[in-house]
C-alpha positions in Angstrom: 5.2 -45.6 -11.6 8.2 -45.1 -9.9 9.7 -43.8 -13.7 6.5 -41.8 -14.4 8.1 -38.6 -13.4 11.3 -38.8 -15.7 9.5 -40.6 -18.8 6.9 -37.9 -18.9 9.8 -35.5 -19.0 11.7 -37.0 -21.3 8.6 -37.0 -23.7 8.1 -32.9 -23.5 11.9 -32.6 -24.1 11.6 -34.6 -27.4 8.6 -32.6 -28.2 10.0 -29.4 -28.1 12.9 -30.2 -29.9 10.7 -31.6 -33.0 9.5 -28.0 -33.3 11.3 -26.8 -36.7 13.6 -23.5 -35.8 12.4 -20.5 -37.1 8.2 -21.7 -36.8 6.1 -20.8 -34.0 6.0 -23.6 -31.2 2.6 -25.4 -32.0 0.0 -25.6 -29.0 -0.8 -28.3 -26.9 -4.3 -27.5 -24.9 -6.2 -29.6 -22.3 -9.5 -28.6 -21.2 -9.8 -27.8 -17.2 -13.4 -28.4 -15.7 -14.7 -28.1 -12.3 -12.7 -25.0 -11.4 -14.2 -24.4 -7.9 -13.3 -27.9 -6.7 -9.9 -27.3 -8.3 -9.8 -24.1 -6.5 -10.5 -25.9 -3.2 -7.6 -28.7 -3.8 -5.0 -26.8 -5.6 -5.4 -23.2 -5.5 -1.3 -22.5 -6.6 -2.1 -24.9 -9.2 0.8 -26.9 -8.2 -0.8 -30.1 -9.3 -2.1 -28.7 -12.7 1.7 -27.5 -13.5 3.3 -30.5 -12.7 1.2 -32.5 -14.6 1.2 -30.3 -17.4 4.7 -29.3 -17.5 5.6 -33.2 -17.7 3.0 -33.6 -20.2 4.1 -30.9 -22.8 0.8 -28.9 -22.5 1.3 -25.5 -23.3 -2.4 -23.8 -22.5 -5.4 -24.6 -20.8 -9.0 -24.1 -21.1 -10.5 -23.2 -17.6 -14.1 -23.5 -17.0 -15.2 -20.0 -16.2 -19.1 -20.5 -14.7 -19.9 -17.7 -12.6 -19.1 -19.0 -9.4 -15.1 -19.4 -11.0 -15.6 -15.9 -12.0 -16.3 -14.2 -8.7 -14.3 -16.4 -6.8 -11.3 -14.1 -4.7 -8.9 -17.2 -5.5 -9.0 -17.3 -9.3 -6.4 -14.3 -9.8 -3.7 -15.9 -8.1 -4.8 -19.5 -9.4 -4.3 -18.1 -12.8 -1.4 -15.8 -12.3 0.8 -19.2 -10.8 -0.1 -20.8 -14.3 0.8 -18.2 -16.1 4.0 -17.8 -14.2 5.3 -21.2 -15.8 4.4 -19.9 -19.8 1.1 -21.0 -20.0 -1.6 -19.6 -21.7 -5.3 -19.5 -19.8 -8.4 -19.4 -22.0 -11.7 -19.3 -20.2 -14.1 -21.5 -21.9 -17.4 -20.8 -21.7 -20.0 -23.5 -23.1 -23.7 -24.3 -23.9 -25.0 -28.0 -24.8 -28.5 -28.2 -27.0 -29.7 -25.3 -29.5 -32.0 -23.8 -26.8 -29.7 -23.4 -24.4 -27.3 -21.6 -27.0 -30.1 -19.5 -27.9 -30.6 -18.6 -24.2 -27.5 -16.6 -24.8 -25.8 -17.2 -21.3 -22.7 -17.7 -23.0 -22.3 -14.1 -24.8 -23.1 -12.8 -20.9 -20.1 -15.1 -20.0 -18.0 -13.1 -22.6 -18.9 -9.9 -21.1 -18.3 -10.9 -17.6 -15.0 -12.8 -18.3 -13.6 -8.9 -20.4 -14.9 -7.3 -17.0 -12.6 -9.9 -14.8 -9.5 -9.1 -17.0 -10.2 -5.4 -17.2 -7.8 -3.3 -14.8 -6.2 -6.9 -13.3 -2.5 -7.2 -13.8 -1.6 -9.3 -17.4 -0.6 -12.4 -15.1 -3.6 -12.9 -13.5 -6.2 -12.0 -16.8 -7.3 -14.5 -19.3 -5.4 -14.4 -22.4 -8.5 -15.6 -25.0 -11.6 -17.1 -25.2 -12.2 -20.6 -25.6 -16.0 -21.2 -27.0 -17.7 -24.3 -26.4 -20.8 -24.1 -28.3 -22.9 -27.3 -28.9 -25.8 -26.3 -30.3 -26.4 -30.0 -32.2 -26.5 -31.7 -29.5 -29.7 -33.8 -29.7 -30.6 -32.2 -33.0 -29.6 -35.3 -34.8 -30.0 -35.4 -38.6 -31.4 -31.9 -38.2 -28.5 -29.3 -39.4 -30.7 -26.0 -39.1 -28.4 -25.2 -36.2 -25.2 -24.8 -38.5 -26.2 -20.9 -39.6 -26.9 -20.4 -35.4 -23.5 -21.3 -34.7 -21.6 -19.1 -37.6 -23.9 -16.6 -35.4 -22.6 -17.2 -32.6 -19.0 -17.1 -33.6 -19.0 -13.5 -35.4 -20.4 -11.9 -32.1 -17.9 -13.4 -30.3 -15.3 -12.0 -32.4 -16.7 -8.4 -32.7 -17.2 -8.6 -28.7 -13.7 -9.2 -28.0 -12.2 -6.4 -30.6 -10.1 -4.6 -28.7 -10.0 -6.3 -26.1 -7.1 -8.4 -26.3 -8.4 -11.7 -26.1 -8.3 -13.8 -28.6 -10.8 -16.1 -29.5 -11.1 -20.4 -30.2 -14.0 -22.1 -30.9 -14.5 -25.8 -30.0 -16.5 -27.8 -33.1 -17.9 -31.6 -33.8 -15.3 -33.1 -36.2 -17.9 -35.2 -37.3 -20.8 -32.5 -37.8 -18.7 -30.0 -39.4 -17.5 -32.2 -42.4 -21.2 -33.8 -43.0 -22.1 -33.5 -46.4 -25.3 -31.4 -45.0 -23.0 -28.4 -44.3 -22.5 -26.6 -47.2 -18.8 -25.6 -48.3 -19.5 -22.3 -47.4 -21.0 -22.6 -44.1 -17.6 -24.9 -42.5 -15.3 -21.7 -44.1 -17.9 -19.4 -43.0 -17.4 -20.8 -39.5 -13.5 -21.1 -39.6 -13.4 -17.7 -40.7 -15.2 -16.4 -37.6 -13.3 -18.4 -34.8 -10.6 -17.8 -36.8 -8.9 -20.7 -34.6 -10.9 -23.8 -34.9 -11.0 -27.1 -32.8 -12.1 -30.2 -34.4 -13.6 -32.2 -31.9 -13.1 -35.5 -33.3 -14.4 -37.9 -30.4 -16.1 -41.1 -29.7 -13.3 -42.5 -32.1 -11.3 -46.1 -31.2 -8.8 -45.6 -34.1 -6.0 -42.7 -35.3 -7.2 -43.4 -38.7 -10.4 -42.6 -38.0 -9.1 -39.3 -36.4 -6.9 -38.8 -39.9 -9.8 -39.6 -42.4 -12.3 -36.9 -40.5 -9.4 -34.0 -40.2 -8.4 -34.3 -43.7 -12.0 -34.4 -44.7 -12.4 -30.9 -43.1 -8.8 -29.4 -44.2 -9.1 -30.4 -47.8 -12.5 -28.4 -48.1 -11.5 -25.3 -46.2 -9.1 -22.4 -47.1 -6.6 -22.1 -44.0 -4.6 -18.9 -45.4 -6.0 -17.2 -43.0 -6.8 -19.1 -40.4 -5.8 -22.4 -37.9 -6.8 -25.2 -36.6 -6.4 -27.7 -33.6 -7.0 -31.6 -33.3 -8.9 -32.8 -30.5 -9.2 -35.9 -28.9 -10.6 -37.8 -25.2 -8.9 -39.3 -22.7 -11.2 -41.9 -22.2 -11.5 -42.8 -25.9 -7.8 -43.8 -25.8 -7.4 -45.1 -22.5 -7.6 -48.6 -20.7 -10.3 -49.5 -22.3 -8.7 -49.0 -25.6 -5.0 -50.6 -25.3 -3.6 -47.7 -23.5 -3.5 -45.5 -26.8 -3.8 -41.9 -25.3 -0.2 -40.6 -25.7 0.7 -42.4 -29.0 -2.6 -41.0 -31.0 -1.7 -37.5 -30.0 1.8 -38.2 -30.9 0.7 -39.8 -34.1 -1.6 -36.3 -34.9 1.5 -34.1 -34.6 3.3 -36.6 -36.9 0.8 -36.6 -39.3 -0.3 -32.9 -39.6 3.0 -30.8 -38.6 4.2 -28.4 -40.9 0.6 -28.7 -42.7 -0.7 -25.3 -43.8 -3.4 -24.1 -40.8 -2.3 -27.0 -38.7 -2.0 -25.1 -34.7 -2.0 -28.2 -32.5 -3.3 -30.9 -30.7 -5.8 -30.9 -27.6 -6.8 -33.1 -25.1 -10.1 -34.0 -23.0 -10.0 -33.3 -20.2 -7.1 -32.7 -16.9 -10.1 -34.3 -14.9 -9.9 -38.1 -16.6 -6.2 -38.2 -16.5 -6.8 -38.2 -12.6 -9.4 -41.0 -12.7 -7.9 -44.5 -12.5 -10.8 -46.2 -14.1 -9.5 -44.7 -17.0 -6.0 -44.0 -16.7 -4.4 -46.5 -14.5 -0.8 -46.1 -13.6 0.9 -44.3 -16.5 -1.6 -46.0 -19.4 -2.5 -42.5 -20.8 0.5 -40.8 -20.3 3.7 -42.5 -22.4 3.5 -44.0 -25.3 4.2 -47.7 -24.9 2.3 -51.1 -25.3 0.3 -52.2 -22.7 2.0 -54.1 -19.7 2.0 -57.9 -19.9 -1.2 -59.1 -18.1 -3.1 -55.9 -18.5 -6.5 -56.4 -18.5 -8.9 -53.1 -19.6 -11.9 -55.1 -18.1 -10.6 -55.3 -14.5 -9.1 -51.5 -14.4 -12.6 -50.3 -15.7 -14.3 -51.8 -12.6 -12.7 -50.1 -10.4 -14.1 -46.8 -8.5 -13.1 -44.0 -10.4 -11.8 -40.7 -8.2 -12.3 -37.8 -9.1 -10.1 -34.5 -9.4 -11.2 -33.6 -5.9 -8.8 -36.5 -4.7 -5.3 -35.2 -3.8 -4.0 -38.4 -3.4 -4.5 -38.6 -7.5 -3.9 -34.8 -8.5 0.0 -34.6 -9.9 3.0 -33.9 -7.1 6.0 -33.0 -8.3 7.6 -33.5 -5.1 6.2 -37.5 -5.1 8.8 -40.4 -5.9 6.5 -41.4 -8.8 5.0 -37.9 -9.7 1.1 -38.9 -9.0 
């Protein structure tokens, strides 16, 4: 632990310099959940930036329900993450087809352009970051695919002129089923316009690679980008410590690939939870330590981001 600080650093250095000179830097997003209680434990963000400074993220996707919304602290939590280069997305989600036809998340839209409008550009949202999971519990049923291409193109034509740009979270594995036509999955890229493949409850980076390329060798990605997405806790102690090396692995794999925007990872909260990510397992990319066993470390109480003790310090000898 005691090395956590500088090997974490070492891995962004060697990140950004694999970027090839003259391309745009490619992203490297985390999602941010339970806002409020972040709000409460780390209102400068100080924990958040050091953790993803180290880490070589590059934007975040902050959970924007309405309590985050109206909450006096968010400007400056936001401005201080912004301050270091970030980008802030709010993502605004809905789980099951009638609770994405309930609509709450096209309010959320509304109410997040209304936060940013007249507020200094360091403390607004720079995009949207959609959530939509309207095939949740729909299983074999696909009748939700023309909802969500719905969903998307009001999005998009709600946020012209706005300034924010717009991202759409999708299920790797429900976008590239054979029940969604060819033209639905472009139909749905071409709305987000920036498209990320969800590709979770996976125990292999092969099993990542055979799903994206399924998608990317279908679409047309002239005009349009996408991310790769994978858990924390799919890649963690449970499973040999693999978190860092699979989302090394993706960039390997899929730089320099026409469309190709990124990798993201799910979610800040887990990488604070030691039943999942003990010591440094999810953050460098090396093989497990003699005598690690996943079974024992998965017993243990897991804390969550509401901790301090576990939330980054950068001024800590071993950075946690």
């Amino acid at each position: 632990m005691a090395q956590l600080g500088g090997a974490l650093m070492g891995l962004l250095a060697l990140g950004l310099s694999a970027v090839p000179a003259g391309t745009e830097p490619l992203s490297h997003g985390m999602w941010v959940t339970r806002t409020v209680d972040l709000l409460n434990q780390d209102p400068n963000a100080d924990s958040l930036l050091g953790f993803s400074m180290a880490f070589g993220i590059s934007e975040v996707y902050l959970a924007v329900g309405s309590n985050a919304l109206t909450d006096v602290r968010l400007p400056n939590f936001v401005a201080h993450v912004k301050d270091r280069g970030l980008r802030v997305e709010a993502l605004i989600d809905c789980s099951g087809r009638s609770e994405c036809q309930m609509g709450t998340w096209s309010t959320r839209i509304q109410q997040v352009k209304d936060y940013n409008q007249g507020r200094p550009g360091d403390q607004s949202f720079d995009g949207v970051h959609l959530d939509l999971e309207p095939w949740v519990g729909t299983g074999d049923d696909y009748s939700w695919v023309p909802d969500l291409i719905s969903y998307y193109q009001q999005a998009s034509s709600a946020l012209e002129g706005s300034g924010l740009t717009l991202a759409a979270d999708v299920s790797g594995t429900k976008v590239t089923n054979d029940q969604v036509q060819p033209a639905d999955r472009q139909a749905l890229l071409d709305a987000a316009t920036r498209l990320v493949l969800l590709e979770f409850v996976v125990s292999s980076v092969d099993q990542v690679f055979q799903r994206v390329d399924a998608f990317r060798n279908t679409v047309d990605l002239s005009n349009a980008f996408f991310l790769v997405a994978t858990r924390v806790v799919d890649f963690g102690a449970s499973n040999n410590c693999q978190n860092r090396c699979v989302l090394d692995q993706i960039e390997a794999q899929y730089a320099g690939t026409l469309g190709y925007a990124g990798w993201a990872t799910f979610r800040y909260i887990d990488y604070n939870d030691p039943s999942i990510c003990p010591g440094d397992c999810c953050l460098v990319c090396t093989p497990p330590a003699a005598g690690f066993d996943p079974a024992v470390v998965a017993g243990r109480r897991a804390i969550r981001c509401s901790a301090p003790r576990r939330l980054w310090n950068p001024q800590s000898e071993t950075g946690f």
